[in-house]
C-alpha positions in Angstrom: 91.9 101.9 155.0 91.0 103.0 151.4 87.6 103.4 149.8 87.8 100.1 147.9 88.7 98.2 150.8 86.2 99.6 153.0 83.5 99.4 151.2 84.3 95.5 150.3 84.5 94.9 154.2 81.2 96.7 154.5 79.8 94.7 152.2 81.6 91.6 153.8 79.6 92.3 156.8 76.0 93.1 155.4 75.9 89.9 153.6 77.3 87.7 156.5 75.4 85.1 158.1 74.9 85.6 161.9 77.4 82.8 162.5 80.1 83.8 160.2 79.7 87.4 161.9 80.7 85.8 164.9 84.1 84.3 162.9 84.4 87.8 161.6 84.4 89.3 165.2 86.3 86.3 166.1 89.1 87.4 164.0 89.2 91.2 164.2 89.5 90.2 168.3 92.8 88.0 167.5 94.1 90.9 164.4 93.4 93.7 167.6 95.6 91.2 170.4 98.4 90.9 167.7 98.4 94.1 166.7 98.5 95.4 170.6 101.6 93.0 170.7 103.7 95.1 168.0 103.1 97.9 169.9 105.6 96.2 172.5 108.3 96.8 169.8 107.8 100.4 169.9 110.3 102.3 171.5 108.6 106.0 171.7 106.5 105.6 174.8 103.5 107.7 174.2 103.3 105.5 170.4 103.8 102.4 172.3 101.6 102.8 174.9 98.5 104.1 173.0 99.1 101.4 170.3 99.0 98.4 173.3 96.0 100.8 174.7 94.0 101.5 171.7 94.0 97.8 170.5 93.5 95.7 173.8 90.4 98.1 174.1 89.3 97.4 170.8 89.7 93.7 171.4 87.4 94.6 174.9 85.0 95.6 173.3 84.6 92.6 170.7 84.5 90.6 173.3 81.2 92.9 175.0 79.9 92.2 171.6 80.7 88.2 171.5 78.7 88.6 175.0 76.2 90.5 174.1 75.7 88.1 171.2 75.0 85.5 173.5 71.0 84.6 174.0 71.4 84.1 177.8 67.4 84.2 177.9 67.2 80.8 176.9 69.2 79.7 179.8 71.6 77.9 177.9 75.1 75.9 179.7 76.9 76.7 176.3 75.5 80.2 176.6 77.3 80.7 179.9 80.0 79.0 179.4 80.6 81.8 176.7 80.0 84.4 178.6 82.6 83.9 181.6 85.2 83.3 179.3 84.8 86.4 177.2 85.1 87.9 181.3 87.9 86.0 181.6 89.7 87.9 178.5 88.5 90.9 179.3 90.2 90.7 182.3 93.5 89.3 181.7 93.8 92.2 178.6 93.0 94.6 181.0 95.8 93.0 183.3 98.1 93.2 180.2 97.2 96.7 179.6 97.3 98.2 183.0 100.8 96.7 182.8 101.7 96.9 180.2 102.8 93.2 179.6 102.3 90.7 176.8 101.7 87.2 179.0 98.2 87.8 179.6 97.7 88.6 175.6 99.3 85.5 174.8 97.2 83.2 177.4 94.5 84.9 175.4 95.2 84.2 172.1 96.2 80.4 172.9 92.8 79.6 174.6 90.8 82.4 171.8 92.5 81.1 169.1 91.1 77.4 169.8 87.8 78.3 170.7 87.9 80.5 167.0 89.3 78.1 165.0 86.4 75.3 166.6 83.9 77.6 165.1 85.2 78.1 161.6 85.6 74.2 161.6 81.4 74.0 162.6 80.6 76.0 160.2 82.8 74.3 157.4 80.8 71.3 158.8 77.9 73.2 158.5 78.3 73.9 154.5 79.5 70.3 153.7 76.1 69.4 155.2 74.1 71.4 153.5 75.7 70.7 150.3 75.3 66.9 150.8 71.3 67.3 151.5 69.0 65.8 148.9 66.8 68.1 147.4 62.8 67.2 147.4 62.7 66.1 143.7 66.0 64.5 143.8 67.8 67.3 142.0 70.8 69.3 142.9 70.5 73.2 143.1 69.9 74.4 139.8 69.0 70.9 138.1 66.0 71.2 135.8 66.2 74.9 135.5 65.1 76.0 132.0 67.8 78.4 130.5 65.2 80.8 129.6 64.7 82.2 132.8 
């Protein structure tokens, strides 16, 4: 990755909101499972395997981070619900990659995939609805402002 684009994603990240980090993680998971599937195309062994390796692991991992993400304190059905199926996806990658086959990655990406694209749509919701609230004086943002300021 070059310097520009690095330091746009870092910036990307640092002014996030904590839900559209989630969408952001939600996403590098499903780039790291796609990614781990082009490394089935690979036909020198040690490339392959390391490629399907290194990526399932990364996509691991983002899912440990989805989890840990969770606030489980709270006791929350949602919360749990969450929880056993980043477990579940953890362990079928790690059936895909101690395989080395790409069914379990594509069971994961169909039922990710759904549960990432429901989010995005919330918080699409999310900015209509703030958009659409009234403002205590009955001005939009920025109605009224003097343009001296």
């Amino acid at each position: 990755m070059n310097r520009n684009a690095a330091s746009y994603k870092k910036a990307a990240i640092l002014s996030a909101s904590p839900e559209r980090l989630i969408l952001m993680l939600y996403d590098g998971a499903l780039d790291a499972m796609s990614r781990a599937k082009t490394g089935f195309k690979i036909e020198d062994l040690k490339e392959r395997n390391e490629t399907i390796s290194n990526n399932l692991i990364k996509a691991q991992n983002i899912f440990g981070e989805l989890q840990r993400s969770l606030r489980m304190e709270r006791g929350s059905e949602f919360a749990d619900r969450m929880f056993g199926l980043y477990d579940f996806y953890t362990s079928k990658l790690n059936e895909a990659n101690f395989k080395k086959e790409e069914a379990p990655i594509d069971t994961v990406i169909e039922l990710f995939t759904e549960i990432r694209d429901a989010w995005e749509e919330m918080l699409s919701k999310q900015k209509v609805k703030a958009k659409a609230a009234p403002t205590a004086s009955g001005m939009g943002v920025g109605e009224g402002l003097s343009q001296r300021a």
